[in-house]
N, C-alpha and C positions, 0 to 999 in steps of 0.2 A: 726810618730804616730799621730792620729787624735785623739784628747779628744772631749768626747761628755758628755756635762753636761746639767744639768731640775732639778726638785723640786717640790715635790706636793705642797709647798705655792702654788706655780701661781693659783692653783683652789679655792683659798681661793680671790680672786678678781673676784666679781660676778657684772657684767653689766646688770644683769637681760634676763627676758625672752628674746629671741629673736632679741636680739644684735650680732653684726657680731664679734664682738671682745669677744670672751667669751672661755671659757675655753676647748670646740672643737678644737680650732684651737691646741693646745697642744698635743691631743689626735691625731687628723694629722700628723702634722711633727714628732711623735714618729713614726705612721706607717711608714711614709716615712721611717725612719732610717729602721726601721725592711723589708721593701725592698729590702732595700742596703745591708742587711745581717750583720747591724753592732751593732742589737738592744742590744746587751751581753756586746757592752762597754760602753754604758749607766748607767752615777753615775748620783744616785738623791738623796745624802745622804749627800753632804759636808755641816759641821758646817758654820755658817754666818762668813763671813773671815772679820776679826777685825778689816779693814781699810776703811770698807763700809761706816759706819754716817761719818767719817771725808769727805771721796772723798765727795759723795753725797751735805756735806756744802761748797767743796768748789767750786762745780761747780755751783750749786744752791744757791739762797740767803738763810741763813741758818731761816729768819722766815720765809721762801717759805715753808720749809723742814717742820718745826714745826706748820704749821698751816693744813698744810697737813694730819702730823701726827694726830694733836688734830680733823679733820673735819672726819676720818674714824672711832676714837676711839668714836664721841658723836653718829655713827650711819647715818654720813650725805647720802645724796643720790648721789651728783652733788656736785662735785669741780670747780670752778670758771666759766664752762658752758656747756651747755648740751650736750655738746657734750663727757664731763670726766662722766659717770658714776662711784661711788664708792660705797664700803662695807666696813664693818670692820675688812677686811682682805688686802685692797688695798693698803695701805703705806708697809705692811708687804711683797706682790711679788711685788711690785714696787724695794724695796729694797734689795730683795730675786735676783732681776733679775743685780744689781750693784753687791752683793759682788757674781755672779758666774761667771761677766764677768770679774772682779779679781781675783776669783780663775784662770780661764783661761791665764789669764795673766802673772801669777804667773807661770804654769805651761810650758808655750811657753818659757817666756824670762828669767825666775829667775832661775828654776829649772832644765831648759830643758827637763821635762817629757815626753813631748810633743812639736811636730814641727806644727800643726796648730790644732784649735780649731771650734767648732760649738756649741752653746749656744741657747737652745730651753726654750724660758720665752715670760712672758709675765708678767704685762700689754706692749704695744712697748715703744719707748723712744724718735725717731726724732725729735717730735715737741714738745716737750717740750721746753721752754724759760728757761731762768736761774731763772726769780722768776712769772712764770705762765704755767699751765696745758692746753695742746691744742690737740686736737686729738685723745683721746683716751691714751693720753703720760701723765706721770709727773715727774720720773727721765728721763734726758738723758743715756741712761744707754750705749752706745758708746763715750760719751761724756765723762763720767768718768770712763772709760777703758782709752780713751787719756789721759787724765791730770794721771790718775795714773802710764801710763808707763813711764811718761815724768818727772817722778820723779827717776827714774833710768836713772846713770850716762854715760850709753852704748846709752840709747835713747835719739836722739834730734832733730828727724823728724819721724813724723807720719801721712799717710795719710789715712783718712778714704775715702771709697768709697761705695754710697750710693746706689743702685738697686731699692728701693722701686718705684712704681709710682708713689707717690706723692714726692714731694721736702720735703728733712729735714728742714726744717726755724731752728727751734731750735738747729740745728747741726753747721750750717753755721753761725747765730747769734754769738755763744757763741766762734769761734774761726775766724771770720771774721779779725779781724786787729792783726792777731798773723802769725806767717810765720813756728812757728814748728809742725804746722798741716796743711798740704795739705787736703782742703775738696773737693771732687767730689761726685756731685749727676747728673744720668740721671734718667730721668722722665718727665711725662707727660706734659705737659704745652701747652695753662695756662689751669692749674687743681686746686684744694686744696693743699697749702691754700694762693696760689697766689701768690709765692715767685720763687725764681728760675730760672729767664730771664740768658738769656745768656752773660746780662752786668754789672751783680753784681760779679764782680773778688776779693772781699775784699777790706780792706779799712787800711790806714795808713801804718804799717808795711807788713801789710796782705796782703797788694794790691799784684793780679796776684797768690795767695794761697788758691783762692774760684775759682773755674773750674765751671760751670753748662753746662749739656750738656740735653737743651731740647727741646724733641720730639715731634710729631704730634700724636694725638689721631687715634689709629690702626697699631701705630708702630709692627712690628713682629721681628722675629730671628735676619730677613739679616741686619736691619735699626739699631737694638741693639747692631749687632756682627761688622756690618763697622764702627758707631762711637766710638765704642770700642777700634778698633784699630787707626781710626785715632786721637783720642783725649787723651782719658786716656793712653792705654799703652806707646806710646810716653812720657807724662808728667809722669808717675811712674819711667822711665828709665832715666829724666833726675833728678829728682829731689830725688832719692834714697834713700826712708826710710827705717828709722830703723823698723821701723815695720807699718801692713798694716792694719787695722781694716774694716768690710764689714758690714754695715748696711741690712742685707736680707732680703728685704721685696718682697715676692713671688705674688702680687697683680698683677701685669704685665701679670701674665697667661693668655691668651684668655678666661678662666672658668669663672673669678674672674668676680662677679657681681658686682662691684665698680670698676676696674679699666680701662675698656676699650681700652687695648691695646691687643697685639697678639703675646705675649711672646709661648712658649711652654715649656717642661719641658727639651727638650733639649737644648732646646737654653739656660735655666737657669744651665747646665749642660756643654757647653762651654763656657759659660763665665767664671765660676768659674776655668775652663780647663786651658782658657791664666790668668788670674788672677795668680795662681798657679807656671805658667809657668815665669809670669814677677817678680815674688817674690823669684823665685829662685837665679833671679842675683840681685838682689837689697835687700834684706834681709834674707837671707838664706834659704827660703822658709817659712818664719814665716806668718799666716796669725789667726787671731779673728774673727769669723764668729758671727753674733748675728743676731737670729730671729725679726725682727719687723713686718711684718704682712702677709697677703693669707687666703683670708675668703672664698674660697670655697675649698670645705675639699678635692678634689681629685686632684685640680690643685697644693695644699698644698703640699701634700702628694705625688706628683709624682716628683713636685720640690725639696722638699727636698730630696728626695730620690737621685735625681740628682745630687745634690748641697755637699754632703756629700760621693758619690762617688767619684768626682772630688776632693773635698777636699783628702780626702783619699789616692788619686796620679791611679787614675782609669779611 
């Protein structure tokens, strides 16, 4: 069973007029779903799940969290640089966007309600640092989905894999010299925000537990779908986690006016296929889908439409 979870918070974080990140792109990947014919299982009504402020401090520094909170609640405009627009609604889906990627979590490996998940929020989460706001991010909100399931005594390897085209930094930073999170990201490079190189593997214990697999500017399907297999699904099969988290950032689309590459929506549609496909033997087919970005609304909305298919076992 595929849970699909949202929440009118996220429109309560306003980037203002005519920002790419705004509360459109929600209104997208819903359609998408309602393509796929799946818009009926769509909750956007669960309570904030009561583990949210804890994860959140302890992935972030906890006066990162609280200055945060206090700069939406005076009315601020910009969190640490112009690049984080806020409202006084923004701590609130920032945090909206952690405890559903815990409901989800809850529901995959604690409950078993559900065999993989898709999580349509915003504001994204990648670049976020542990005590600094970058990109349009300010929880990591896959970052505390991992530290959350890796508190359950069944999980003790987690590998997140990142899609967006841009590199997660904040992803990779924050479990860099740790070994019970495999992190992979493919994307554009070098792109924003100049992290990423193919020889950053982690560091101390971590070292060989940071994977980056990056691309050339125009990358399409066949270049996405061969290092796919030559790089990640090999390392998902040898290194076998307990569960699989997907940072989704649908920017990649050939549409997308920011990313300049030449994904399509199928090709966003077989990835998630062998994904799917490698998590059946390595975690029982357990996978966490979470939204991180695709700013042009049709490449959005035909990606996720794909993306939720496949998930789905379609």
């Amino acid at each position: 069973m595929l849970s699909l979870l949202t929440s009118p918070l996220f429109r309560r974080h306003d980037t203002g007029s005519g920002h790419p990140e705004s509360s459109d792109r929600i209104s997208s990947a819903l359609a998408g779903i309602d393509r796929a014919g799946l818009s009926a299982n769509v909750r956007d009504d669960l309570a904030r799940h009561p583990e949210t402020l804890r994860i959140i401090r302890k992935v972030h520094d906890p006066e990162y969290e609280r200055k945060f909170d206090d700069a939406c609640r005076r009315g601020g405009r910009l969190f640490h640089s112009l690049d984080n627009p806020i409202s006084n609604g923004s701590h609130t889906a920032a945090s909206e966007a952690v405890s559903l990627a815990l409901h989800a979590a809850d529901e995959i490996w604690r409950t078993h309600s559900a065999d993989r998940a898709f999580i349509v929020a915003r504001p994204p989460g990648h670049h976020a640092e542990r005590a600094s706001a970058m990109g349009f991010c300010f929880f990591n909100t896959i970052a505390c989905a991992a530290e959350y399931l890796l508190e359950r005594p069944e999980v003790a390897r987690v590998l997140i894999f990142d899609f967006d085209v841009h590199h997660g930094n904040g992803t990779q930073h924050l479990f860099e010299s740790r070994d019970d999170v495999l992190y992979s990201s493919i994307h554009r490079f070098p792109f924003y925000p100049g992290t990423g190189a193919g020889n950053e593997i982690g560091t101390g214990r971590g070292t060989g537990f940071t994977r980056n697999i990056p691309l050339e500017q125009g990358s399409g399907d066949s270049v996405y779908l061969r290092s796919l297999e030559e790089s990640l699904l090999p390392l998902i099969e040898d290194y076998r986690p307990d569960a699989i988290l997907l940072s989704s950032g649908f920017d990649a689309h050939s549409r997308d006016p920011l990313g300049g590459m030449r994904l399509t929506e199928s090709g966003f549609g077989e990835i998630t296929r062998r994904l799917v496909e490698v998590a059946g033997t390595s975690c029982d087919g357990r996978i966490l889908s979470l939204l991180e970005v695709g700013y042009d609304r049709e490449g959005l909305a035909s990606s996720v439409a794909e993306h939720v298919i496949a998930l789905s076992g379609g």
